[in-house]
C-alpha positions as CSV (number, residue, x, y, z in Angstrom):
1,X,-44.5,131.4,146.4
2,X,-43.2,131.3,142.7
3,X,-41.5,134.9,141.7
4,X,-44.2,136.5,139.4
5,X,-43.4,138.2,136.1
6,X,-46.0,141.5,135.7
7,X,-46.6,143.3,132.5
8,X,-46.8,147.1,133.3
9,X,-47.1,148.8,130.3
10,X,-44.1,150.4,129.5
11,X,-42.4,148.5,131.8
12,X,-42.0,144.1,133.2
13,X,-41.3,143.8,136.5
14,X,-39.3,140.1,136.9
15,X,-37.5,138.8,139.9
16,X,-34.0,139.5,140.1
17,X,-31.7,137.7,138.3
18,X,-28.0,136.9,137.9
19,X,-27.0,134.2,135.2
20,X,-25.2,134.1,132.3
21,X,-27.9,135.8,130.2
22,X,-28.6,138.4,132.6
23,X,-27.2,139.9,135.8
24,X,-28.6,142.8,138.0
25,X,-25.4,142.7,140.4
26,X,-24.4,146.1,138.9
27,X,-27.6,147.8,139.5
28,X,-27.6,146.4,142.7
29,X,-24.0,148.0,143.5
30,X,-25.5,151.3,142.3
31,X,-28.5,151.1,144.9
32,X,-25.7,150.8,147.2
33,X,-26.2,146.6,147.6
34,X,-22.5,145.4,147.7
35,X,-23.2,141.4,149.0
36,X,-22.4,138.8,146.7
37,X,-25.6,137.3,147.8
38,X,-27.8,139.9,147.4
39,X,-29.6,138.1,144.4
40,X,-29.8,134.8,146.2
41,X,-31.2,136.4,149.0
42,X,-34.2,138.2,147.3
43,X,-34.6,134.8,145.7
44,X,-35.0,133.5,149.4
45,X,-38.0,136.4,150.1
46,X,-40.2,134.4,147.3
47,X,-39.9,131.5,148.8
48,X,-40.1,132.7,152.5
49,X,-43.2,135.4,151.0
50,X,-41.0,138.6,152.3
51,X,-39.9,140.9,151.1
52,X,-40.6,140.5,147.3
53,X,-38.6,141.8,145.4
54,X,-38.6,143.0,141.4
55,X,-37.1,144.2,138.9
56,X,-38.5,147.0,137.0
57,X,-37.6,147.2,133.1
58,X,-38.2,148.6,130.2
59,X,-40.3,146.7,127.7
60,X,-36.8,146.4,125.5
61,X,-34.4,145.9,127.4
62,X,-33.5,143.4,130.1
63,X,-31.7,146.1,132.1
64,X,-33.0,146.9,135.8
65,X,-34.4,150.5,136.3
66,X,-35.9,150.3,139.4
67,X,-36.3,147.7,142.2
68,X,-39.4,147.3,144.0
69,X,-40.0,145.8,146.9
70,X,-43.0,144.7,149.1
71,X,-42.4,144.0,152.9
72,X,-45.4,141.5,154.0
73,X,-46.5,141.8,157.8
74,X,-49.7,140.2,158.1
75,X,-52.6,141.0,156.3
76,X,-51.1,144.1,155.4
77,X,-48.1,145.2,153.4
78,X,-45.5,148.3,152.1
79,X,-44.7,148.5,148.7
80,X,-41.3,150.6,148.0
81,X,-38.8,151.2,145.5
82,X,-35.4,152.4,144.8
83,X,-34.6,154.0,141.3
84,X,-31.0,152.9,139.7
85,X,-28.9,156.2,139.5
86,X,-28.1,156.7,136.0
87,X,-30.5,154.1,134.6
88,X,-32.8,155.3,131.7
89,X,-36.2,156.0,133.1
90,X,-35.7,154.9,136.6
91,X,-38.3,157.5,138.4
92,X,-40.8,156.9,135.7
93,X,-40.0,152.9,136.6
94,X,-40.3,153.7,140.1
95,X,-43.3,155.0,140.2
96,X,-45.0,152.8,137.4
97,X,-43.7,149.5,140.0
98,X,-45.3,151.2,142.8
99,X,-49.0,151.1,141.4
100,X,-48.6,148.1,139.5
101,X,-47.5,146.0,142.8
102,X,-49.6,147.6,144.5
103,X,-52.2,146.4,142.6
104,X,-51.3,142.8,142.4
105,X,-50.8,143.0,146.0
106,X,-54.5,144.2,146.5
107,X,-55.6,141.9,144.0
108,X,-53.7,138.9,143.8
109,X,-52.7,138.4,147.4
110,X,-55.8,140.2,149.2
111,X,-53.5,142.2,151.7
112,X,-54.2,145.7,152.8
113,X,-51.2,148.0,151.1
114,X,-50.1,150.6,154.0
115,X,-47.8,153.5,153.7
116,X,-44.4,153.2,154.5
């Protein structure tokens, strides 16, 4: 599968990303993700289909906030997330990523979502 790009509201959530325009290493470090491959890897869970993984950001600003994830087993799946300490509406980012991939995950991809 394709990473997909969501609108949710005051927030995008995009996959992960480090190039030259923009790098989420750093928020990565402060979620406690040290591996040099840690981008490379979540890049691997969209083509493998788990876990996805995005970024949550605010509408403008290309800055990470949250990362949220969604573990696939089956026809069923966990969404998660993991606020960036210090980042400007993280919780609120959080929390937004939750319901929104939830949704799609409903939605889009017809599995069951299940608490983890």
């Amino acid at each position: 599968m394709e990473p997909v790009e969501i609108n949710a509201g005051p927030f995008y959530l995009r996959a992960l990303r480090a190039d030259d325009r923009v790098d989420d290493r750093p928020a990565l470090r402060a979620l406690g993700e040290t591996a040099d491959d840690a981008v490379a890897r979540r890049d691997r869970g969209w083509t493998d289909g788990t876990p996805l993984t995005w970024a949550a950001c605010v509408q403008t600003d290309v800055d990470m906030c949250a990362e949220i994830r969604c573990e696939v087993d089956g026809d069923s799946a966990v969404v998660s997330a993991r606020p960036v300490p210090g980042a400007d509406r993280a919780d609120e980012a959080a929390a937004v990523g939750v319901e929104t991939v939830t949704r799609f995950v409903e939605g889009a991809l017809g599995l069951a979502v299940v608490p983890g």
